[in-house]
C-alpha angles and dihedrals in degrees: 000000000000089000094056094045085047094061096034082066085056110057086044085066103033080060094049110038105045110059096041103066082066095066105077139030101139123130093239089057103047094101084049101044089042085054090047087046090049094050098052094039085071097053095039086049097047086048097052088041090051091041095053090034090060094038092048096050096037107027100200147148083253103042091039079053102058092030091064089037088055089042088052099046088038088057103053093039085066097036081068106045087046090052092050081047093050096043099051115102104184117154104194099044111146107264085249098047083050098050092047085048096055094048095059088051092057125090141020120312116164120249097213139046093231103058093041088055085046099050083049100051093045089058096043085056090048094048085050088051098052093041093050098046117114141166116221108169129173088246090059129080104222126348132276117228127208131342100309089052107047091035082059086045090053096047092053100041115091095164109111102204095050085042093054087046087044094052090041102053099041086058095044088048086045125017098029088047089041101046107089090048085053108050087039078057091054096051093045097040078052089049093052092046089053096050085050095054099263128118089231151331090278093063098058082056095058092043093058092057086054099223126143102233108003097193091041095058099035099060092047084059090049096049081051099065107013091096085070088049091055093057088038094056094036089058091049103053081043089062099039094054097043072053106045105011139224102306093065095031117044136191102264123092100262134093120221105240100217090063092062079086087229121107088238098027087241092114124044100164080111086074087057088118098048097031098040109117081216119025102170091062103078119228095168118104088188073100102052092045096042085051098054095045102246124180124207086262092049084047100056093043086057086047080048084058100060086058094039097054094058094052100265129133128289119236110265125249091254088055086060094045103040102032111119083217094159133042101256119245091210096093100256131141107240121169112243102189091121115249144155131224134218112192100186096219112082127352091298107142112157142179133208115203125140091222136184136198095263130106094254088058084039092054094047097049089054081052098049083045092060095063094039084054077050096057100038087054093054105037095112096057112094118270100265092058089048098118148065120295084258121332093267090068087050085049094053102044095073084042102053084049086048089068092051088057098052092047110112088214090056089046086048092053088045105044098248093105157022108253091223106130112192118180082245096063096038089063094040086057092051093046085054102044085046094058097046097040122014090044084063089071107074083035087061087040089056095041102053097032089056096046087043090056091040087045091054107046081247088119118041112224085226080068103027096113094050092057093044096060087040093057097036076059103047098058112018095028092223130134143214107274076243156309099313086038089065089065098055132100096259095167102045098062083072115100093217085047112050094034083052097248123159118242105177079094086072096048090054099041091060086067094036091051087052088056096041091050086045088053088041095052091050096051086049085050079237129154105247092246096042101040123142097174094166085090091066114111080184108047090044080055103053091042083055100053087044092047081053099063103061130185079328089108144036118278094241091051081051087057093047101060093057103031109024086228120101099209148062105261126184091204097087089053095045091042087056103054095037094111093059093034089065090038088060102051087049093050087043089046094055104046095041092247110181102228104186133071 
């Protein structure tokens, strides 16, 4: 019964929505037709949001169904508004109405019905695919279901020769039965973006971060920390092979990827115990939470606090009724890959996450938490400024909180933690917060180069593995499990991968968030490593006003608001890990740890 109100909705609007954006595109009717656009952009946005909400917690024939049906109309509602945008030629528009014009101008839209419901419908297989995925080995007791659970498996399994069946088959379940949709996306997402006067799909992406030579200055942020990297990655082989020998770590640069302990070798912290310069010094709060009882709920309020305290905005009442918070017993596929929603009517802002009472579901919660406080901030700006000042700000938000939660001084305050702040725990922090979040850069790096060049015809698919390990190599200095490992889809057993997300985004708001937590700490009067910047009236003030403003102004004004600077610097980053970053060339030092590759 849903499922048929639901797509009655949908052909009301469909009615109403379509034809009308052809009766006027005259000059004298630009303010009128904006405030018509703004107006169905809500409702066209509420319906998409509510169509992919109820596929992604209940993947089903019916909500695939509606899902795909709300993508397509969607689709051509906005072809046509983009065509009107892209045909009107008006030479005194208001700076604001022009702006807002040229935007819609801007991206990919797709200019017929069928590619768009194919595009949908392979996404919607390849989402399937990745939901439905599982390990179930003869080592293991039970069987882990979907990406949570195999990505918990991952983090608590030592043993090599597991870990080796455990990368393998979840690339053979996702990336080797994903690859030829795929690669049949890439070549109709190319096709859209040329129709639509790109080169290919990979160019709408750069444009959207708004800087002037993506690869250029990427690449300049990565030579300007990669030195780190390299200590950092040296230290870490050293202890794995004083941990798991030479058999399974050889002499040469590289580090196998199944042994990261992560399903995609971006995150390490599950190495913590191994990897730790002090063990024996605790920097978990699973504990603490475990110890007072806390329940999922009880875990995303106290995520809540570390916004509230700082004068931002509670979550409102639908968050708490509508959130998917926990993975459902009922039997259902539900997608777990952590993500908010914005649905543009009301104040309905959710988030879907199968979380557990432990600090990394604690730490994502206070990340989905970042771009729901972004929405709220700019829900009164009309529909087209409705973002972040580029992806990567939306991205950096939730990090720049994630610090915060892992500050001894901000657990203290709220009763997660003693304050007490030894040298030994302040490294161990850093080391942490290295191997969860530093070690993502070269990952990004990998991920986008590679899809650029793919993208581009740069690099043929006949090679694309090839170029994927080299790469992979090249900057994270990791290699294939083995042989057989090489020939498998590697890339495509990453969600953002295989579903056609940019993740750039990722790889600049690692520098942005550094910035951001530097501007915060000042404004606290804080010393950068001590910083508990959530009690700043102040600080909470001025990240408000900046999350206000949108995608209504530039990325680098948006900077400028919170951190006086007008573009991306590595020196905030670098400034914060110094201490381990000195900690690790005199450990290196000292062992005669070869640091280059």
């Amino acid at each position: 019964m849903l499922f048929k109100i639901f797509m009655i909705e949908f052909i009301i609007i469909s009615i109403h929505f379509v034809p009308s954006v052809l009766l006027i595109s005259d000059c004298e009717n630009v303010t009128k037709r904006l405030e018509q656009f703004d107006t169905e952009f809500q409702s066209m946005w509420w319906l998409r949001q509510s169509a992919d909400w109820n596929y992604s917690t209940n993947v089903s024939k019916a909500t695939t169904s509606a899902r795909q049906f709300a993508s397509v109309l969607y689709s051509d509602w906005m072809k046509d508004w983009k065509l009107w945008a892209r045909q009107l030629s008006c030479e005194d528009l208001p700076s604001d109405e022009k702006q807002i014009v040229k935007i819609m101008a801007s991206g990919v839209v797709f200019m017929n019905s069928y590619n768009a419901r194919l595009i949908t419908e392979l996404k919607s297989y390849l989402t399937e695919i990745y939901t439905s995925a599982n390990i179930a080995l003869p080592e293991l007791n039970g069987t882990a279901q979907g990406e949570s659970e195999v990505i918990s498996l991952v983090e608590h399994l030592r043993n090599p020769d597991i870990l080796k069946k455990v990368w393998k088959s979840w690339r053979k379940q996702v990336g080797e039965k994903g690859k030829s949709s795929f690669l049949q996306l890439m070549q109709l997402t190319n096709k859209e973006a040329q129709e639509n006067g790109y080169t290919d799909i990979g160019e709408t992406w750069k444009e959207e971060l708004g800087l002037d030579d993506v690869i250029s200055e990427v690449l300049v942020l990565w030579d300007e920390v990669k030195d780190f990297y390299k200590e950092l990655h040296a230290y870490v082989k050293h202890k794995l092979r004083l941990y798991y020998g030479d058999k399974h770590v050889g002499v040469n640069p590289w580090i196998p990827a199944h042994l990261l302990v992560n399903l995609w070798g971006e995150n390490w912290s599950g190495l913590s115990d191994v990897l730790l310069p002090y063990p024996e010094t605790s920097t978990n709060v699973t504990a603490v939470l475990l110890s007072k009882g806390f329940s999922v709920i009880d875990l995303i309020r106290k995520a809540e606090e570390f916004y509230t305290t700082m004068g931002l905005d509670s979550m409102k009442p639908k968050f708490w009724s509508k959130s998917m918070f926990v993975k459902p017993t009922d039997g259902r596929f539900v997608d777990c890959h952590a993500v908010s929603y914005d649905f543009a009517l009301g104040e309905d802002y959710r988030m879907r996450v199968c979380a557990e009472v432990k600090e990394q579901s604690f730490l994502e919660a206070v990340h989905e938490m970042g771009h729901i406080q972004y929405f709220m901030a700019y829900h009164k700006l009309p529909m087209i400024y409705r973002n972040g000042a580029n992806s990567a700000f939306h991205e950096a938000i939730g990090e720049t909180m994630v610090y915060a939660a892992q500050s001894p001084k901000c657990l203290q305050k709220l009763n997660l933690r003693s304050a007490d702040m030894p040298k030994e725990l302040l490294e161990n922090i850093l080391m942490k917060q290295a191997l969860s979040k530093f070690v993502l850069l070269p990952w990004a790096l990998t991920i986008e180069i590679w899809r650029y060049g793919l993208f581009a015809g740069e690099i043929k698919e006949e090679d694309m593995m090839i170029a994927w390990w080299e790469l992979r190599k090249q900057f994270q200095g990791i290699e294939p499990p083995d042989i057989e490992s090489a020939s498998l889809f590697d890339p495509g057993s990453k969600y953002h991968v295989l579903l056609h997300i940019p993740y750039m985004r990722y790889f600049l708001s690692r520098f942005l968030e550094h910035q951001f937590l530097e501007a915060m700490c000042r404004f606290a009067g804080e010393d950068l490593h001590s910083c508990c910047f959530i009690t700043s009236k102040e600080g909470g003030k001025r990240l408000k006003f900046m999350l206000s403003l949108g995608a209504s102004v530039s990325w680098k004004d948006a900077l400028e608001v919170l951190t006086g600077q007008r573009k991306l610097s590595t020196k905030p980053l670098l400034n914060y890990y110094e201490p381990l970053y000195k900690w690790l060339i005199d450990y290196n030092r000292n062992n005669n740890i070869s640091v280059n590759w």
